[in-house]
N, C-alpha and C positions, 0 to 999 in steps of 0.2 A: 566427102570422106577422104583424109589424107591417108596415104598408101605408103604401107611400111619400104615399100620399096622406092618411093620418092624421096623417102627421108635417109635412105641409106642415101642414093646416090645425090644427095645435095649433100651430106658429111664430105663423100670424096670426093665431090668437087671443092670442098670450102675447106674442109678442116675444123668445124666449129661443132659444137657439141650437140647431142642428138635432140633434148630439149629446145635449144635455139632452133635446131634447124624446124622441129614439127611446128613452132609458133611462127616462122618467117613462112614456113608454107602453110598455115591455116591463115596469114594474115593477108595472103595475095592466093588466094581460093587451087592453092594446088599449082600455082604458075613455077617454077625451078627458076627463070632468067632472074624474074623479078624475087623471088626470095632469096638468091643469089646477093642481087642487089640491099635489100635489105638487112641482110646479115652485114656486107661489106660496111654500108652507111653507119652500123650498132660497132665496127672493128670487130667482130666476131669471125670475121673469114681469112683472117690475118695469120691464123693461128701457125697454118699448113704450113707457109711458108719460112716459118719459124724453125719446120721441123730438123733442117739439115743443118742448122749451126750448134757451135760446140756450148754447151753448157759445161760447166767442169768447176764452177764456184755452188756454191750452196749452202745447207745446214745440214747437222746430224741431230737428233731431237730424240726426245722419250718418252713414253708414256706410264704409269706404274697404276696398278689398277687392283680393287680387291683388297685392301690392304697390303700390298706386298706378296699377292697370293701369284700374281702372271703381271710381263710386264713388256714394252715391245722396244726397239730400238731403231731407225729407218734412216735415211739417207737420199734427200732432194735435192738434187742439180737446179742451179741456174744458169746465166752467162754471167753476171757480175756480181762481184761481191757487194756493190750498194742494194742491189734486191737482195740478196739475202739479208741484207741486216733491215729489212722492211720489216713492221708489223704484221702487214699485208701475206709478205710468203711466211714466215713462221709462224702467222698463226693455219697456215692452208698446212703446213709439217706437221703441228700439232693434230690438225684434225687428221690425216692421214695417219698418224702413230696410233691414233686411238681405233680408225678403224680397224687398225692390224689387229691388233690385241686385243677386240672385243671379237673379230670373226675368226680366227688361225688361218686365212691364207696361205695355200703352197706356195706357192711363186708370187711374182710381178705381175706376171700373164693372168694366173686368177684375181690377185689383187684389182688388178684393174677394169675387169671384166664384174667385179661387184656392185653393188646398189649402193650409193653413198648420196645423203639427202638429195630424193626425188630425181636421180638418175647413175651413172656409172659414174667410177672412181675416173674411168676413160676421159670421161666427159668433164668429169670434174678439173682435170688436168690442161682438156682444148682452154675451156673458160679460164682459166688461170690465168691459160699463156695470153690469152687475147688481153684481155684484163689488165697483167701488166706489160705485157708486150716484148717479153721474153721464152725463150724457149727454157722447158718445165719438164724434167725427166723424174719419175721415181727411180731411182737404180736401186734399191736393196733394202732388205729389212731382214732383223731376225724377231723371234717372240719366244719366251720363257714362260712357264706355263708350271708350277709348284706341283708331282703327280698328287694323289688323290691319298689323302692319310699320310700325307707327310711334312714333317714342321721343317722349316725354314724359311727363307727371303728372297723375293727378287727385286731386285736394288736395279740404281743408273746412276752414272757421275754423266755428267755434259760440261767440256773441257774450253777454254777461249769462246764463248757464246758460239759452240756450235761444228768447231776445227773438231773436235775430237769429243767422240761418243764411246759406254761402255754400258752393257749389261751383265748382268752377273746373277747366279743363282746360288747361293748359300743353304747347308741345312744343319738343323739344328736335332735334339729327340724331344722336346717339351714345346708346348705352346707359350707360356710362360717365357722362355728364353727366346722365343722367337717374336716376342711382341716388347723384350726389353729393351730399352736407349742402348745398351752398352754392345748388345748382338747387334742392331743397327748401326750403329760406329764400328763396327767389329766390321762390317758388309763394305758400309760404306771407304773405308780405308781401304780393304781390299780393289775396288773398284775404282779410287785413286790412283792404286802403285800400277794395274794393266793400263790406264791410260798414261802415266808417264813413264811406264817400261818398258810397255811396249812386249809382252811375253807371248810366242808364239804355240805353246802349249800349257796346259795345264804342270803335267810332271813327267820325269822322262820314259816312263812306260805310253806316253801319247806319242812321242815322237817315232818316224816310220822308220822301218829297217833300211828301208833307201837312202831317206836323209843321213840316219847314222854312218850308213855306210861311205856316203860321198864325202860327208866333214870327216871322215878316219882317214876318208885318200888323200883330202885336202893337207891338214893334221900330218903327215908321212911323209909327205911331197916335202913340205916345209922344213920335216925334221932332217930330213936328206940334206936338202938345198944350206944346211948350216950346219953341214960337213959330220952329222950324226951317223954313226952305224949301225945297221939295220938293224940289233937287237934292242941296240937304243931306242932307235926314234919310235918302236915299237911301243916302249914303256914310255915314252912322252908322250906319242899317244891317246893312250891311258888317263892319264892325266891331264891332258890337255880337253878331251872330249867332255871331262867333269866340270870344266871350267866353261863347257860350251853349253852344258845343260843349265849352270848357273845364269846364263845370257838368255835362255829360249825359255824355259821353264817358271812359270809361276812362283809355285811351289820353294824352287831353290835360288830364287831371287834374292838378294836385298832388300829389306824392308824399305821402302825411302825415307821414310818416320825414322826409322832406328836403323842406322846399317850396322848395329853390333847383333843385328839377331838375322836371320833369312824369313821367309814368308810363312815356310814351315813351321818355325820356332813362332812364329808371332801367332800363329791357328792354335798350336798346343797349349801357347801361352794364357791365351784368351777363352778357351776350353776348360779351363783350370779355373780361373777368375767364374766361370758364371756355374762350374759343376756338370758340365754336359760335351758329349762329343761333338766337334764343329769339322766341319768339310766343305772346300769350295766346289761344288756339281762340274759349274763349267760357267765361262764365259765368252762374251765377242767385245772386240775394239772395231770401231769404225773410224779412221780418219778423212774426211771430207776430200774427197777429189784425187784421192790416193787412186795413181796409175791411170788420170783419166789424162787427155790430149790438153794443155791450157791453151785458150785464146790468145792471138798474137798483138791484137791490138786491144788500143787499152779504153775505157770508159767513155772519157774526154773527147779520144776522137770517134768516139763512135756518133757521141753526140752532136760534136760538128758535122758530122759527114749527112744526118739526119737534120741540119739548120739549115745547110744548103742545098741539099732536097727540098 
């Protein structure tokens, strides 16, 4: 009879996933050296060692689920960009999007700690790294979720196969409008223009009294420094802070389709066209590796350094 507490502590000797480890100790009757062994000989206890190098390449991926009813959005680290563009790890991002969005996960922390085919997401992730022989991080997900009696969409654009991720949550008041081509184009445009503009809030009522107030001291500073007097640079200001919601804001962005209308006008515009009030709820951009440490050395010589090993 293997002992839960055998199999814990051959994980933290190996690093390899708790499935593996119970089969390497039922396969040498409870022995730890020799399943040790065993695991090493399968590359399964490689994992561990894997765990302090920098991952910082990856994909961003999406899942859309229900018809458009919840949809999830996630973000997988590797070390190099030639494993991200494997079949191999996007389809293991794939399968992890969908876990998200079929279970609502709070965190990482529970994510990982879930049941995903016949063991943990945890484990899911050892086996990966061993498997292809990179270190394997979830860093982040969000999930959208349409509440209960209310018509709209949740949409995803996926940007350069993966650089750049976006969900979004759109609503509409008819079912009818929310199952038409033209509300879907309507969705999915809006979901283009947050990935290539990058808007850090919805409309300027999101933005915090802090931030406003630091871009006003900013804003002031500047108006001074180009020899403005204080009443003045006051009412530039003013003015200028408009110009900064148009940069941060959704809503009062440029369309990138049409820059004779703002985002605004293009929602009203499109609201009109189908007979019904449209609203964007909320969304997230995820850009792949945004703020993470890069590796200093490149592929090539990693390879080599692994040939003459």
């Amino acid at each position: 009879m293997i002992q839960a507490s055998d199999v814990k502590a051959l994980r933290e000797k190996t690093g390899a996933g708790m499935m593996d480890c119970k089969k390497a100790l039922t396969e040498t009757n409870g022995d730890i050296e020799e399943a040790i062994k065993v695991l090493r000989e399968k590359g399964l206890a490689s994992a561990a060692k894997k765990a302090g190098r920098i991952a910082a390449e990856g994909v961003v991926d999406s899942v859309i689920l229900e018809d458009g009813m919840l949809g999830a959005l996630v973000e997988i680290n590797c070390e190099t960009d030639f494993v991200a563009k494997t079949d191999q790890f996007s389809s293991f991002v794939k399968r992890v999007a969908q876990q998200v969005a079929q279970t609502a996960p709070q965190d990482v922390d529970a994510l990982l700690a879930q049941s995903m085919d016949s063991a943990t997401v945890a484990d899911a992730v050892t086996e990966k790294i061993a498997e292809i022989g990179e270190k394997i991080s979830i860093r982040r997900f969000e999930r959208f979720a349409l509440q209960s009696g209310t018509q709209g969409l949740v949409e995803s654009y996926i940007h350069l196969g993966g650089k750049i991720g976006v969900l979004i949550e759109a609503s509409c008041e008819s079912a009818d409008v929310a199952q038409n081509p033209a509300f879907k184009a309507f969705v999915r445009d809006i979901a283009m223009q947050v990935a290539a503009a990058n808007p850090a809030y919805l409309e300027p009522s999101e933005v915090p009294q802090s931030v406003i107030d630091s871009e006003k001291e900013i804003l002031r500073a500047q108006a001074i420094a180009e020899g403005k007097p204080e009443n003045i640079a006051q009412k530039m200001v003013e003015g200028r802070i408009q110009k900064y919601y148009k940069d941060v804001c959704l809503i009062e962005q440029l369309f990138v389709k049409d820059q004779d209308k703002t985002i605004k006008k293009f929602i009203a515009d499109t609201g009109a066209q189908l007979g019904e009030k449209l609203s964007i709820k909320r969304f997230v951009r995820f850009e792949m590796g945004e703020g993470l440490e890069k590796r200093k050395d490149d592929f090539a010589e990693e390879v080599m350094k692994q040939a003459k090993q």
